[in-house]
DRENROKOL-106809 format. One line per 10 residues: number of its first residue (from 1); their letters; for each residue x, y, z of N, C-alpha, C. Coordinates in pm, 1 decimal. Example, Ala and Ser with C-alpha at 12.3 -4.5 7.8 and 13.67 -1.06 7.14 Angstrom:
2
1) as) 1319.0/-569.0/780.0/1230.0/-450.0/780.0/1320.0/-330.0/780.0 ~ 1285.0/-225.0/708.0/1367.0/-106.0/714.0/1290.0/3.0/787.0
END
This chain:
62
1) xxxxxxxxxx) 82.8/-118.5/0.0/0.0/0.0/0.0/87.3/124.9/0.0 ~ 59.2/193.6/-62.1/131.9/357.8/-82.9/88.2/427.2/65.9 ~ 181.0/477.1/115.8/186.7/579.0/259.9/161.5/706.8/197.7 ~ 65.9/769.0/304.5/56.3/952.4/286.2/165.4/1022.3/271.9 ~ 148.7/1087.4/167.5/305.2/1209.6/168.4/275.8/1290.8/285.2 ~ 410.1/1334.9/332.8/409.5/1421.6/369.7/391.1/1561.9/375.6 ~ 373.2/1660.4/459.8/332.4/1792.9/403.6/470.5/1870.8/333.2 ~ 559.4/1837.9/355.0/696.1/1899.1/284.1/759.4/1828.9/143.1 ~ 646.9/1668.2/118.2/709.9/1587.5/0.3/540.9/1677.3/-102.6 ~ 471.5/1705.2/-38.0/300.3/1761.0/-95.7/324.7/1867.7/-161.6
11) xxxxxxxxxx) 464.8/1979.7/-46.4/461.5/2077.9/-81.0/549.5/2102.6/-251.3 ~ 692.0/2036.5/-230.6/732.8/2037.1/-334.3/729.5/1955.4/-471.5 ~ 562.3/1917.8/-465.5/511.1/1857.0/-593.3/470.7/1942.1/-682.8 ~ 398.2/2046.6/-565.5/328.8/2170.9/-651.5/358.7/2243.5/-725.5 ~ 495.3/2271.4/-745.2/524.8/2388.0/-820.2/563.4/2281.0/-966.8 ~ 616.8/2173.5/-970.9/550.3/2096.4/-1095.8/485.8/2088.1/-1123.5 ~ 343.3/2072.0/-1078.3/207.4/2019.3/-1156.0/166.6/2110.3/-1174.7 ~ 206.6/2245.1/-1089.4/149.9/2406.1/-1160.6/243.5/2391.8/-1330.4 ~ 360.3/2397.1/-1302.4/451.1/2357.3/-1453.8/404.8/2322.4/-1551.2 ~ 329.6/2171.7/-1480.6/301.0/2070.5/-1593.4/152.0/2138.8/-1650.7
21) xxxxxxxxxx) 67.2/2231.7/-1586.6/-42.0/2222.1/-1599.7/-29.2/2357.8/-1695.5 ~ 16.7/2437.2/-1687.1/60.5/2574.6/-1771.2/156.6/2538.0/-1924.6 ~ 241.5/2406.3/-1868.8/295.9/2413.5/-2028.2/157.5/2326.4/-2110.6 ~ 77.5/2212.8/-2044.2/-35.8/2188.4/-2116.5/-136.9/2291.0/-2163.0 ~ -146.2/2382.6/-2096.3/-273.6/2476.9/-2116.1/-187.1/2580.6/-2260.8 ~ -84.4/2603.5/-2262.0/31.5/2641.0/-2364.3/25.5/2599.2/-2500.3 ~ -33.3/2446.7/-2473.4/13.2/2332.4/-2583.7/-113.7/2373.0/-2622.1 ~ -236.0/2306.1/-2539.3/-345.1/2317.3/-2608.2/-400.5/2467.5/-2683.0 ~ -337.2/2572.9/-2598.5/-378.4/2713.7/-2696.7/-293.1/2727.9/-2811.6 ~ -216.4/2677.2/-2828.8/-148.4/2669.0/-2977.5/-198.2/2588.3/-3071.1
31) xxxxxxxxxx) -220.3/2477.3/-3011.8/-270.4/2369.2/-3102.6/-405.9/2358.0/-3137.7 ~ -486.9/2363.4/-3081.6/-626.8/2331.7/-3075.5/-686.1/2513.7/-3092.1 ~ -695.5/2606.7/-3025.1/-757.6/2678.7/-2972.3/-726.1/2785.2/-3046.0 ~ -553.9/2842.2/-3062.1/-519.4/2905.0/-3169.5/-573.3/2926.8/-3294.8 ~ -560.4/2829.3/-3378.9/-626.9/2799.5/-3534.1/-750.2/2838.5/-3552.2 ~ -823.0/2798.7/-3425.7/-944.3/2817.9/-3451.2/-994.5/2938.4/-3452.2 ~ -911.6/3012.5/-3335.7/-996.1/3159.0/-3349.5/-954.7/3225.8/-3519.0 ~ -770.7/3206.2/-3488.0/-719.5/3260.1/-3648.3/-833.7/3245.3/-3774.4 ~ -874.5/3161.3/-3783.8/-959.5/3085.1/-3889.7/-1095.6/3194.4/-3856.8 ~ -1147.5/3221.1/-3721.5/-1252.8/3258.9/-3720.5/-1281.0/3379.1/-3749.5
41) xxxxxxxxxx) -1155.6/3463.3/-3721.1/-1131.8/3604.2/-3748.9/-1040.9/3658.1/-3896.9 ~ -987.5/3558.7/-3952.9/-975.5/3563.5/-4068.5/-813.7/3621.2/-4062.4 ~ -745.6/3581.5/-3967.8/-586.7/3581.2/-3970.0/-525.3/3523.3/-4077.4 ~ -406.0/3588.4/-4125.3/-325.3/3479.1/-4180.4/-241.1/3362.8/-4162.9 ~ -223.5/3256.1/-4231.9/-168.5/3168.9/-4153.7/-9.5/3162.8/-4138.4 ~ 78.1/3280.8/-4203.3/187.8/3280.6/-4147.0/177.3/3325.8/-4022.9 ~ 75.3/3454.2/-3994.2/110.9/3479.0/-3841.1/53.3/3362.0/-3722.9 ~ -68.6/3296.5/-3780.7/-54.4/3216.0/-3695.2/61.7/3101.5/-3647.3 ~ 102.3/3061.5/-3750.8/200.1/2997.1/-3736.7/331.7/3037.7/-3660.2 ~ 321.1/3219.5/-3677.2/439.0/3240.4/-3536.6/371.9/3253.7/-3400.4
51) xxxxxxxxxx) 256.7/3307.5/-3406.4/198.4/3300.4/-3299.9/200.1/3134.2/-3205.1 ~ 182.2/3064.3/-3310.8/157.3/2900.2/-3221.5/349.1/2886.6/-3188.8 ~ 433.0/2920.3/-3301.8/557.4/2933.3/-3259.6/574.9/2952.1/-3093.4 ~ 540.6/3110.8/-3098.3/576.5/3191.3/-2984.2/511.1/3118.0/-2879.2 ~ 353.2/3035.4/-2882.5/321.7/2979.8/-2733.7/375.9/2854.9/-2722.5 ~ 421.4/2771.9/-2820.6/526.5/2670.5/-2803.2/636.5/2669.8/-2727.3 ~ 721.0/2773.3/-2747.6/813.6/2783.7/-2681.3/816.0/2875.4/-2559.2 ~ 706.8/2957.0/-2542.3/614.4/3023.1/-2381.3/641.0/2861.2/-2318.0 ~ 602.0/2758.1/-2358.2/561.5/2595.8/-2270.1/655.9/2576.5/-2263.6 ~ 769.1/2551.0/-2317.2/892.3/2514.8/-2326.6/989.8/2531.9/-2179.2
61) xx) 904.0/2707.5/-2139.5/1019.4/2733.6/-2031.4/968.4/2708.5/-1940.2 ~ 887.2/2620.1/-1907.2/794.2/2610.3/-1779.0/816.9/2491.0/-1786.9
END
């Protein structure tokens, strides 16, 4: 059976899964969420394409 973490092994999980949860939310606005508005508002797709650039690598540093 797995034992309760502790409050000091709890504490320093968090600032990863904040990490993990910001470079996902990163991924998905580039990938998914991006295009779509571009498309909806009638962007071009080179700028989208730096735009999804630029939040790619926003995820990158997190």
């Amino acid at each position: 059976m797995s034992q309760p973490q502790s409050a000091e092994q709890a504490s320093n999980d968090q600032p990863e899964m904040a990490a993990l949860l910001l470079g996902a939310g990163f991924a998905l606005a580039s990938l998914i969420l991006l295009p779509a508005v571009a498309q909806r508002i009638g962007m071009g797709s080179s700028l989208t394409i730096a735009l999804r650039g630029a939040l790619m690598r926003a995820a990158n540093r997190f």
